[in-house]
C-alpha positions as CSV (number, residue, x, y, z in Angstrom):
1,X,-22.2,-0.1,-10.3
2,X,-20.5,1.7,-7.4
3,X,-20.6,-0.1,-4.3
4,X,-22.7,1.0,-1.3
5,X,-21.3,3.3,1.3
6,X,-17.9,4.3,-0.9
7,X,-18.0,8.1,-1.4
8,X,-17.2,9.3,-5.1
9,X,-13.8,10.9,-3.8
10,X,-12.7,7.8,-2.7
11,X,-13.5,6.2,-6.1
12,X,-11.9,8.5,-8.1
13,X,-8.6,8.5,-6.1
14,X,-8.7,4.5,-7.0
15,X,-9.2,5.5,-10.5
16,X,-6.5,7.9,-10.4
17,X,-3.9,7.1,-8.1
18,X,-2.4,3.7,-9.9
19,X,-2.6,5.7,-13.3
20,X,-0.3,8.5,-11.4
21,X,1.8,5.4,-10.1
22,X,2.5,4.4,-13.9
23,X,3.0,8.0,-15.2
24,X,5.1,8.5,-12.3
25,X,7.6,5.1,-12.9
26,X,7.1,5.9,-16.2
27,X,8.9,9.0,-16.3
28,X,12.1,7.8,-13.7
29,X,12.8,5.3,-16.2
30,X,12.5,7.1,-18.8
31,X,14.7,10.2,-17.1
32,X,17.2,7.3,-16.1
33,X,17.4,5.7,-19.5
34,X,18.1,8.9,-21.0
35,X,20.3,9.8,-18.2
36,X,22.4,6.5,-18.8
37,X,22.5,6.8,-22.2
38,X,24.0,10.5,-22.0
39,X,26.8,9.3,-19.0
40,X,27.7,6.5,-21.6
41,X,28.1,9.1,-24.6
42,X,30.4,11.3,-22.6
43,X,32.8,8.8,-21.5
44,X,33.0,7.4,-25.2
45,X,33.0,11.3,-25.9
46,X,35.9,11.5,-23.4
47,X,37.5,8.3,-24.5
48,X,38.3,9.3,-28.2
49,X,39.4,12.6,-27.5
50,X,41.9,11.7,-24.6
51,X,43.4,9.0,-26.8
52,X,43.4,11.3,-30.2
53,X,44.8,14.0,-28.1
54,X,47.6,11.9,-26.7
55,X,48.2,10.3,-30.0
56,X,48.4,13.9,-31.7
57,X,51.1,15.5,-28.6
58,X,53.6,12.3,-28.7
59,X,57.0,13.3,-30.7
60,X,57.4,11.0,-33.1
61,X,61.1,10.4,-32.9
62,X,61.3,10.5,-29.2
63,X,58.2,7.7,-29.7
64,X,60.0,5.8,-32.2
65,X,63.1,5.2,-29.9
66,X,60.9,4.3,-26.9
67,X,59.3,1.6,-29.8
68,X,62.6,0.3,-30.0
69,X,64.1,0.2,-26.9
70,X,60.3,-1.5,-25.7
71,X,61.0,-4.4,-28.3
72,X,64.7,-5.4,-27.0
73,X,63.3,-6.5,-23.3
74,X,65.0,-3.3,-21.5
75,X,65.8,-2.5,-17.8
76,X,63.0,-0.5,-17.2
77,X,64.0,1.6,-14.6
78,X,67.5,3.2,-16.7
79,X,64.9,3.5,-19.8
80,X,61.9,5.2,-17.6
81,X,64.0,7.5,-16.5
82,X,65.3,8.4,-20.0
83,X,64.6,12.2,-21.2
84,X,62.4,10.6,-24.3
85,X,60.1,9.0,-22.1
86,X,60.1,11.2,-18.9
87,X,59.3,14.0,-21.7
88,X,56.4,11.8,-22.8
89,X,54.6,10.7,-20.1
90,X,54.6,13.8,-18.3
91,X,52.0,15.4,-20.3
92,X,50.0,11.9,-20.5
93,X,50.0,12.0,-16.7
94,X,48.6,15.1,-16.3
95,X,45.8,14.7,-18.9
96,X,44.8,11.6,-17.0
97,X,44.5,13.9,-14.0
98,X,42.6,15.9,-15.5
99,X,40.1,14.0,-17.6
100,X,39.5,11.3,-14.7
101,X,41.0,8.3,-16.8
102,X,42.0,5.8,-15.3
103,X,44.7,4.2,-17.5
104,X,46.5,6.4,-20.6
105,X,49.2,4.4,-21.9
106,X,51.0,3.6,-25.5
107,X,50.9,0.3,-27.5
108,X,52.9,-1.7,-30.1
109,X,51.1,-5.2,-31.6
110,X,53.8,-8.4,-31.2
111,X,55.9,-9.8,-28.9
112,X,55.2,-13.5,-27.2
113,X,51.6,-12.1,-26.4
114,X,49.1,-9.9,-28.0
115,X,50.7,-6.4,-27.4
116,X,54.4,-4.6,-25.6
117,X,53.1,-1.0,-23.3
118,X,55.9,1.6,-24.4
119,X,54.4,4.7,-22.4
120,X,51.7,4.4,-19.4
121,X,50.9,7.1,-17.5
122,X,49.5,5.2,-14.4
123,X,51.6,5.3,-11.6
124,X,51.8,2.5,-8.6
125,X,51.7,-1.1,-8.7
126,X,49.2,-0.8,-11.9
127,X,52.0,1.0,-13.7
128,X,53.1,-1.3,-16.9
129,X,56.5,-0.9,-17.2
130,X,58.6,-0.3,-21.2
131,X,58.5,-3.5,-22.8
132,X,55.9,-5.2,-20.7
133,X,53.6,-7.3,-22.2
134,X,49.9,-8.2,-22.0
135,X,47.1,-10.5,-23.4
136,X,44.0,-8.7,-24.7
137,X,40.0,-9.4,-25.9
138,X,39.5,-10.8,-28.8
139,X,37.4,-7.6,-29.7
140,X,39.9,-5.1,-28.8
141,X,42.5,-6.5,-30.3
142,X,40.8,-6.6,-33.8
143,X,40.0,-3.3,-32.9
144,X,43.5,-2.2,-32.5
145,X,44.7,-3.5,-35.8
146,X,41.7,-1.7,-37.6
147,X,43.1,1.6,-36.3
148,X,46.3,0.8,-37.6
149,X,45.0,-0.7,-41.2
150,X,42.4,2.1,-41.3
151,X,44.0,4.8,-39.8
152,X,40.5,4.9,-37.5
153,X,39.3,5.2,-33.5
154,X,38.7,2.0,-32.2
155,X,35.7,2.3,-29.6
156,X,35.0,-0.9,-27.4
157,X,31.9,-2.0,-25.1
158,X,32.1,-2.8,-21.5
159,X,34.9,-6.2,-21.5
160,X,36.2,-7.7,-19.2
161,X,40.2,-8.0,-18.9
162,X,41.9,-10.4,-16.9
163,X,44.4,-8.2,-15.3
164,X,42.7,-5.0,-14.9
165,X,39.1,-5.6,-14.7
166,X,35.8,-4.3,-15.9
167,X,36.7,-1.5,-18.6
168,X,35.7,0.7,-21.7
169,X,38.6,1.5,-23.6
170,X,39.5,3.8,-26.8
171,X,42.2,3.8,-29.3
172,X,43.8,6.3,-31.6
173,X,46.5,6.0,-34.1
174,X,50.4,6.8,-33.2
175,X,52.7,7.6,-36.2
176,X,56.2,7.2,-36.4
177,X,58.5,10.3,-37.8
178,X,57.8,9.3,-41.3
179,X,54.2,9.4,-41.3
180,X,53.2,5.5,-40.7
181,X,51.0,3.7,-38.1
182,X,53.1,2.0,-35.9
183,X,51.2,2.3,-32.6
184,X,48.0,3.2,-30.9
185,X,47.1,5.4,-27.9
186,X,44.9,3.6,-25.1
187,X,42.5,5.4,-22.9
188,X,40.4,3.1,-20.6
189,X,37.8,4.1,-18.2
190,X,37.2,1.6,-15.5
191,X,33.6,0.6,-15.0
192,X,33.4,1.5,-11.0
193,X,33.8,5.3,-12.5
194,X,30.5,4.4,-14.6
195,X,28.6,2.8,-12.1
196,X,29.1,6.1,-10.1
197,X,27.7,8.3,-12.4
198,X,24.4,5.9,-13.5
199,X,24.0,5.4,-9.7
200,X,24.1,9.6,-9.4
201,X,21.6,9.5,-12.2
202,X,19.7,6.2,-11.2
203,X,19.0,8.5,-7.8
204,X,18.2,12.1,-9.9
205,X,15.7,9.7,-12.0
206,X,14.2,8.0,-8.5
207,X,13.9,12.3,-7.1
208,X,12.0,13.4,-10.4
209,X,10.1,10.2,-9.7
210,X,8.8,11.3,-6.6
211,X,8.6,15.1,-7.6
212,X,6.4,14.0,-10.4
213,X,4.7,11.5,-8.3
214,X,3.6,14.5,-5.6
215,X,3.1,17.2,-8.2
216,X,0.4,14.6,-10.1
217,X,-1.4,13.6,-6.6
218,X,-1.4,17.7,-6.1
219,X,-3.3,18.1,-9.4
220,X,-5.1,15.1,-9.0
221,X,-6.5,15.8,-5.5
222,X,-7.3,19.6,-6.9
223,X,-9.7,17.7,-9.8
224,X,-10.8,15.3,-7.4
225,X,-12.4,18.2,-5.4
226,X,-13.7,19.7,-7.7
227,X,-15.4,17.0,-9.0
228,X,-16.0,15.0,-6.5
229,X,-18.4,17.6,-4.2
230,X,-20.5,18.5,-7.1
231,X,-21.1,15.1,-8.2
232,X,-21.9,14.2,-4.3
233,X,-24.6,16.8,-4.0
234,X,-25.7,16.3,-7.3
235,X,-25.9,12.1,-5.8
236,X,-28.1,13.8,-2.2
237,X,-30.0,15.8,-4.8
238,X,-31.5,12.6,-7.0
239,X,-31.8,10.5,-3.6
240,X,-33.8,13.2,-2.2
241,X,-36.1,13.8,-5.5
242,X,-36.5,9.7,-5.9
243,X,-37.7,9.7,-2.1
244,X,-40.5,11.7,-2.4
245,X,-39.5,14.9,-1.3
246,X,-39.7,17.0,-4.6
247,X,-38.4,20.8,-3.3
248,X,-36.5,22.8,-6.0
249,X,-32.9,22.3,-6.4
250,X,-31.1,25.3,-4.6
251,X,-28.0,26.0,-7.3
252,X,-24.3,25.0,-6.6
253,X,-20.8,25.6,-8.1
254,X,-20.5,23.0,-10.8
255,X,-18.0,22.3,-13.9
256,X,-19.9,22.5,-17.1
257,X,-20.4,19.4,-17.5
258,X,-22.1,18.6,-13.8
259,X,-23.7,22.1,-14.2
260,X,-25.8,20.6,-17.0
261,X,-26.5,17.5,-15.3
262,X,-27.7,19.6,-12.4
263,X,-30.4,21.7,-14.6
264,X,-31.6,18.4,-16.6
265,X,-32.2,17.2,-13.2
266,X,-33.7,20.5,-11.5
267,X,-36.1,20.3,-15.3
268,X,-36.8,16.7,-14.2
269,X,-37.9,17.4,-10.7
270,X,-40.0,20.4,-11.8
271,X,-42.3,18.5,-14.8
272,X,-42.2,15.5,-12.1
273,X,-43.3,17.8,-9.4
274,X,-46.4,18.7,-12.4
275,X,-47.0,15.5,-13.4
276,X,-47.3,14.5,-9.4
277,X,-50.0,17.2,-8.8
278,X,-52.1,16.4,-11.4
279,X,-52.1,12.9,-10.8
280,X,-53.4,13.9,-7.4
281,X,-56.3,16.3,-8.2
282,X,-57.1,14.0,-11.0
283,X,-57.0,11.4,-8.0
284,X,-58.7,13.3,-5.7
285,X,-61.4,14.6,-8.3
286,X,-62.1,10.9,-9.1
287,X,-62.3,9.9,-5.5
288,X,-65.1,12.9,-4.6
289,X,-67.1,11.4,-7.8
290,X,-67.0,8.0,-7.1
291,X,-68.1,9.0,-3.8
292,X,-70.6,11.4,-4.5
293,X,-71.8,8.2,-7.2
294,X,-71.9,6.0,-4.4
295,X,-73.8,8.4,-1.8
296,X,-76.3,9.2,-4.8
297,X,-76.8,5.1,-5.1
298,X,-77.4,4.5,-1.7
299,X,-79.6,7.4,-1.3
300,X,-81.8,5.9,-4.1
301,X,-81.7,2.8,-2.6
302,X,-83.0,4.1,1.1
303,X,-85.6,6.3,-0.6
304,X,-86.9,2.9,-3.1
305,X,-90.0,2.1,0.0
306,X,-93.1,0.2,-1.6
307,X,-95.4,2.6,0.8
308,X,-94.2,6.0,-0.3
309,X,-95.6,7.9,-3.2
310,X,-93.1,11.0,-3.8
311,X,-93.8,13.5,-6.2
312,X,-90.4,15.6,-7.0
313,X,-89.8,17.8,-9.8
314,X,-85.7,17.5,-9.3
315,X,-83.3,14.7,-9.4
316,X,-80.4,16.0,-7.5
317,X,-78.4,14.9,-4.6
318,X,-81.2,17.2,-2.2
319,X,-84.3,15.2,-3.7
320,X,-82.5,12.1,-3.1
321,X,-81.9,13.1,0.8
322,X,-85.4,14.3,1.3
323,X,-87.1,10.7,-0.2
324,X,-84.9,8.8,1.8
325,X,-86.1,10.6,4.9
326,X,-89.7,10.2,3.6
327,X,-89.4,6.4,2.8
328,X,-87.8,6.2,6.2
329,X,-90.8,8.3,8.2
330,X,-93.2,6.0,6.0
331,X,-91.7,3.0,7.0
332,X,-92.6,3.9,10.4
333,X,-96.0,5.0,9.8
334,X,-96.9,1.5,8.2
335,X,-95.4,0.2,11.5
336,X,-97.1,2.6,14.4
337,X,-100.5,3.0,13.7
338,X,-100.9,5.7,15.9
339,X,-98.2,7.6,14.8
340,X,-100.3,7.8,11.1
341,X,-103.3,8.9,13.2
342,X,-100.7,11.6,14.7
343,X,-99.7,13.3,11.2
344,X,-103.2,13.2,10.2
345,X,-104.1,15.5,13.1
346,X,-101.3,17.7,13.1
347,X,-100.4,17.7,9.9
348,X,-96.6,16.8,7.8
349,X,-93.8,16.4,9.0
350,X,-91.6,16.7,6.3
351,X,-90.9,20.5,5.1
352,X,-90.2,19.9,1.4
353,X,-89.2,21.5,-1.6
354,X,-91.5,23.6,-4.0
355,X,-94.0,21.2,-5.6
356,X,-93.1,18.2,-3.9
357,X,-95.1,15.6,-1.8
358,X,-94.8,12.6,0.1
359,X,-97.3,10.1,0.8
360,X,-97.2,7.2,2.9
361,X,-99.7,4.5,1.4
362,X,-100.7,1.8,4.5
363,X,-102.0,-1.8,3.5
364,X,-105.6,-0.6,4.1
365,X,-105.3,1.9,1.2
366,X,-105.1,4.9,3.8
367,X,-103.0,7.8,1.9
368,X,-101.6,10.0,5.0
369,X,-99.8,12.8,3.7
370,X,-96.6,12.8,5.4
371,X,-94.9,16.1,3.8
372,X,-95.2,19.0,1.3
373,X,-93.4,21.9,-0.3
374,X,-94.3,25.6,-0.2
């Protein structure tokens, strides 16, 4: 039951408002899922095609002498400035420019650790030099040697790397001159560039939150209105009706729905308003009878005097009156001796109806006629 003194507005805002809180969350996450997902597809998107791409522009026979001269523990500065691998890494620089990659590089499997960089298009103290060597994930180094048993992409998650941190990196087969795997291109993406983009669409996701949060409390308010004010007057209407005061219902904008609670109510009021008024002239008819009933009784009562004789043709209401104003006059007679002596002389009193007579009878058997009709 609603509580006394809360209007139906406020009611139906705590009705609504929470479920437009849900919808509301409901849809950021959503949008930011979906968002997160689709920043996640284009770097792996990004991450295939940069290291296909490189894999596909290398020259194989400049490649293959950078292979070798990466396996004999070089000086790196004499073979980095070397035609073959300035010719290389040129082009590898400038697509991680462009793409926003952070590390492009080249890689052969052995050496005293997991893999020897031959070409690496970073530049600055994260630069890995020809021949340098490095430890990798147990993941993406199986990886690795399934592009170069398969002839596939290798795809990682998010790992973490000792040396360079937080990344997502892709692989793509490198072919020597004759044909045959010999090393794989590396693309990696650092995760700070990720977190960038889901925090870009962690905040899009919170502004549609709030967009669809205002535009639901717009519409929401709107219904509220209109649903709200009928259902109030429709409330003032029935509180009127149940306290007594049963004047038509003037008509108001309704929905349908309120509209038709409004004319089962207005239908009520009119049959009640019936039903009222003939309670009260059936009342009011009973009252007059039992009244008139109890009148007629105690007229017959005043009129029963042992010392009147009263001759009457009718037995209405007026015969009634007149005996009890005879039995009352006899009464007196009985009592005032002279007074009977009186009426005898002068004659009755009491002007009566046609055909009727009173008679007052004293205890010595004197009759005195006290009145008579025409």
């Amino acid at each position: 039951m609603r509580p006394d003194g809360i209007p139906i507005r406020a009611l139906l805002l705590r009705a609504f408002l929470p479920a437009i809180a849900i919808v509301a969350i409901g849809l950021g996450l959503l949008t930011y899922n979906r968002l997160y997902d689709a920043i996640l597809d284009g770097f792996d998107r990004k991450l295939i095609a940069t290291s296909a791409l490189t894999g596909a522009l290398l020259d194989p026979v400049d490649h293959d002498r950078l292979i070798a001269i990466a396996r004999t523990e070089p000086d790196t500065d004499i073979a980095e400035r070397s035609p073959e691998y300035r010719h290389a890494v040129l082009p590898m620089q400038r697509i991680r420019g462009g793409l926003d990659i952070t590390y492009l590089y080249t890689q052969i499997l052995g050496g005293s650790q997991d893999i020897i960089y031959v070409l690496d298009a970073t530049v600055g103290e994260e630069h890995s030099r020809i021949g340098s060597e490095d430890d990798l994930p147990a993941e993406t180094l199986a990886g690795i040697r399934r592009v170069q048993a398969k002839d596939v992409i290798h795809l990682s998650p998010i790992e973490f790397q000792q040396q360079w941190g937080l990344l997502k990196t892709a692989a793509a087969p490198v072919r020597n001159a004759g044909g045959r795997i010999v090393a794989t291109a590396g693309a990696d993406v650092n995760v700070s560039l990720i977190r960038v983009a889901t925090q870009n669409a962690l905040f899009a996701s919170v502004v549609i939150g709030m967009v669809s949060l205002l535009a639901c409390t717009l519409v929401t308010l709107l219904i509220v209105r209109r649903i709200a004010r009928p259902l109030d007057r429709l409330r003032h209407e029935a509180l009127r009706i149940a306290g007594g005061n049963h004047r038509p219902i003037a008509p108001f904008p309704a929905p349908a729905d309120i509209a038709g609670l409004q004319t089962a109510l207005s239908d009520s009021c009119s049959t009640l308003t019936g039903r009222l008024a003939d309670a009260r002239s059936a009342a009011g008819a009973a009252t007059l009878s039992a009244s008139l009933a109890a009148f007629d009784a105690e007229l017959a009562r005043a009129g029963a005097a042992p010392h009147l004789h009263f001759e009457s043709a009718a037995s209405d209401s007026g015969a009634l009156l007149r005996r009890a104003a005879a039995a009352r006059l006899a009464e007196r007679i009985i009592a005032d001796p002279t007074l009977a002596d009186r009426i005898e002389d002068e004659g009755p009193l009491l002007a009566l109806a046609d055909r009727e007579q009173a008679v007052a009878v004293r205890d010595d058997g004197r009759r005195i006629v006290i009145g008579r009709g025409a």
